[in-house]
N, C-alpha and C positions, 0 to 999 in steps of 0.2 A: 378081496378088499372088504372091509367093514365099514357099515356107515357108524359113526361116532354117536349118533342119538341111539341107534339098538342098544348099547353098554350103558344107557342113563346120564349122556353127558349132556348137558343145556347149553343150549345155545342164542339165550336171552341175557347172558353177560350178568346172572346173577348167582351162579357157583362156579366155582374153582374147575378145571377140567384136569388139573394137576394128574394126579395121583393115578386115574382113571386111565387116560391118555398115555402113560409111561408104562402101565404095565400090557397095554392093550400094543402099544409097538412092537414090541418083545416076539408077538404074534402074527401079527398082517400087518399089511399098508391099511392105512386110514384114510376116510374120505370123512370130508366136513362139509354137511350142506350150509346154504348160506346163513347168515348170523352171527353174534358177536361171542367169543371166548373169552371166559376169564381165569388168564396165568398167571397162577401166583407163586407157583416155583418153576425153575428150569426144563423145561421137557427134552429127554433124553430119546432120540430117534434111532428106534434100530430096523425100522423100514421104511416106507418112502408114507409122502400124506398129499392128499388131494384135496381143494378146494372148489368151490363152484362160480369165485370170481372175487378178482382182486380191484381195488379202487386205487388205480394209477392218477384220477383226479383229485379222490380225498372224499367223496361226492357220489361214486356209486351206488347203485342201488345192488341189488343181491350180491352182496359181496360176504367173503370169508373172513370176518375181520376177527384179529388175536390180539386181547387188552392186558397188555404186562403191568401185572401189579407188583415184579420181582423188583423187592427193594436192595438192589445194589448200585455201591460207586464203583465197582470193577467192573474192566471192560472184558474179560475174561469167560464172562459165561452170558449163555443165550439166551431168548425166550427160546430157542430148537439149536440143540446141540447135537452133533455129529460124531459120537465119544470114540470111535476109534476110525473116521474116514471111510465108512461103509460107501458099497454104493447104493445109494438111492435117488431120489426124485422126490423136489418138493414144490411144485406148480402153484397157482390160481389161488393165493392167500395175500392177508395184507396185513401186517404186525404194528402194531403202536408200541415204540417202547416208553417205560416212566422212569425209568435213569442212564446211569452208563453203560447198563447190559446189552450184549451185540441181539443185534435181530435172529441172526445165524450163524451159531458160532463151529466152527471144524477146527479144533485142535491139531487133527494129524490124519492128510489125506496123502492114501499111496499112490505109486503107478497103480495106470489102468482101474483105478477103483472110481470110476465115472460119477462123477457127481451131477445131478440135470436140477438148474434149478428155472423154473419159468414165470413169467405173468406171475409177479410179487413185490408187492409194495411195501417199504417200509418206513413208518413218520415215527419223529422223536427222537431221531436217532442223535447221540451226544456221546456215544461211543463209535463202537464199528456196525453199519447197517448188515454187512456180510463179511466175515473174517476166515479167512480159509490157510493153512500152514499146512506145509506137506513138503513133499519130491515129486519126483515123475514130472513126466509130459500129456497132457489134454485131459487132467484130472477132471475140471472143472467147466461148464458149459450154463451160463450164465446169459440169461436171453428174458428181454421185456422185462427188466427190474427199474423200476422206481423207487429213489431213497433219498428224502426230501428229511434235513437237520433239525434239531430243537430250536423253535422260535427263540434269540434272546442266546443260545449256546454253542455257536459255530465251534470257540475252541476246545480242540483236543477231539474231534469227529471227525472221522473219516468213513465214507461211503463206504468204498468199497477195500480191501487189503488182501493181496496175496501173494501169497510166498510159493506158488508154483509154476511153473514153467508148463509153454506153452497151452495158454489154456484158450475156451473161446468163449466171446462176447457179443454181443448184438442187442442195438436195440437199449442203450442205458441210458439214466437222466438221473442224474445228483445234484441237488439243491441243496441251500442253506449246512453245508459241511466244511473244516475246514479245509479237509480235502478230500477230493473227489473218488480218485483211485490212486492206491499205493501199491507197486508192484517192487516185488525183492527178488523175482526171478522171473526169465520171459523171453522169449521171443517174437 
């Protein structure tokens, strides 16, 4: 695991971590000590990323917090995208998004390619907070997420959306969306 400041990425919310971040996944799982990040295009995850703490109140202090400056009206792509349903793990962060871009977007999760996502918060959500499409059974393991809607923008947001079967959950709180969780396969 690599910490994200050794590569020159700041963490004062005054450059881009774009560019930096996408190629550095490519390589190892990433760790982000606490601090604010500023995304200003989509980050493409091809390993897992760690935080040192997420603000479930809004309100925390050493938290990992991600400032999406990606200007999109489609719900379609993430601040962290999943491009082919890899498995990883993305814990202890907390995402603001600034339009319809998903918090965490997975296109196409398989059997058995274990997704862990933990302790993550995401505000502004006006699209999908976490959007996951796939097959399989227990792709997806979803645990202490908080995802609280754009003030003023309940419709057309939904928290949480999955289109996989049998997955598990624990531990969820969705606010201000219009809906909370949409499931299209499941037991």
């Amino acid at each position: 695991m690599i910490n994200v400041l050794e590569l020159g990425v700041k963490n004062d919310g005054s450059e881009d971590i774009s560019k930096i971040v996408n190629e550095a996944t490519k390589q190892s799982a990433l760790f982000f000590p606490p601090g604010i990040y500023k995304v200003e295009q989509p980050i493409h995850l091809e390993n897992s990323i760690f935080g040192s703490g997420y603000g479930r109140t809004g309100r925390a202090k050493e938290t990992t917090k991600f400032v999406s400056g990606i200007k999109s009206n489609e719900n379609n792509i993430g601040v962290f995208n999943v491009p082919s349903g890899l498995p990883l793990q993305i814990e202890n962060i907390t995402i603001v998004c600034s339009g319809k871009e998903s918090g965490i977007h997975v296109p196409e999760c398989k059997q058995s390619n274990g997704l862990f996502f933990d302790r993550i918060a995401i505000y502004g959500v006006r699209g999908y907070g976490i959007y996951v499409k796939g097959a399989g059974s227990r792709p997806v393991f979803l645990n202490n997420i908080t995802i609280i809607g754009a003030l003023g923008f309940p419709e057309g947001s939904t928290g949480i959306w999955l289109d996989t079967a049998d997955n598990r959950l624990s531990n969820i709180e969705v606010m201000g969306c219009q809906i909370a969780l949409e499931l299209h396969k499941g037991f």
